[in-house]
N, C-alpha and C positions, 0 to 999 in steps of 0.2 A: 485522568484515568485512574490513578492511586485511589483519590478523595473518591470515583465512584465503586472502586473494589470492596472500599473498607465500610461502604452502604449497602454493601449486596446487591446492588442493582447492575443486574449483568445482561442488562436489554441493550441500555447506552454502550457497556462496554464493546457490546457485540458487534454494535452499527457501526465503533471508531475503530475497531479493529479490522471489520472489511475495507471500511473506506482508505484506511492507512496502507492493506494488500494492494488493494484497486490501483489505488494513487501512486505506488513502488512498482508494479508490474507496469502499468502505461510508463513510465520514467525512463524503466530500462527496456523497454521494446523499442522507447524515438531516440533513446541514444545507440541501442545495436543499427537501428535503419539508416542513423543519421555518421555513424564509426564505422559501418561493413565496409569492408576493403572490396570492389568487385573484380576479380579476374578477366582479366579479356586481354 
């Protein structure tokens, strides 16, 4: 990611930066689903 900063090429940067969001947000939604304590 560095090696592609210091190319200016900020197309790649772009698509590992969502993928990195993507891939962190699904993470922690199957460990809330998979940790939620349910009341009953």
């Amino acid at each position: 990611m560095f090696d592609l900063r210091e190319s200016n090429d900020w197309g790649p940067i772009a698509v590992l930066s969502v993928t990195m969001l993507a891939i962190t947000f699904v993470l922690i939604m199957l460990i809330n689903r998979f940790t939620h304590r349910r009341i009953a």
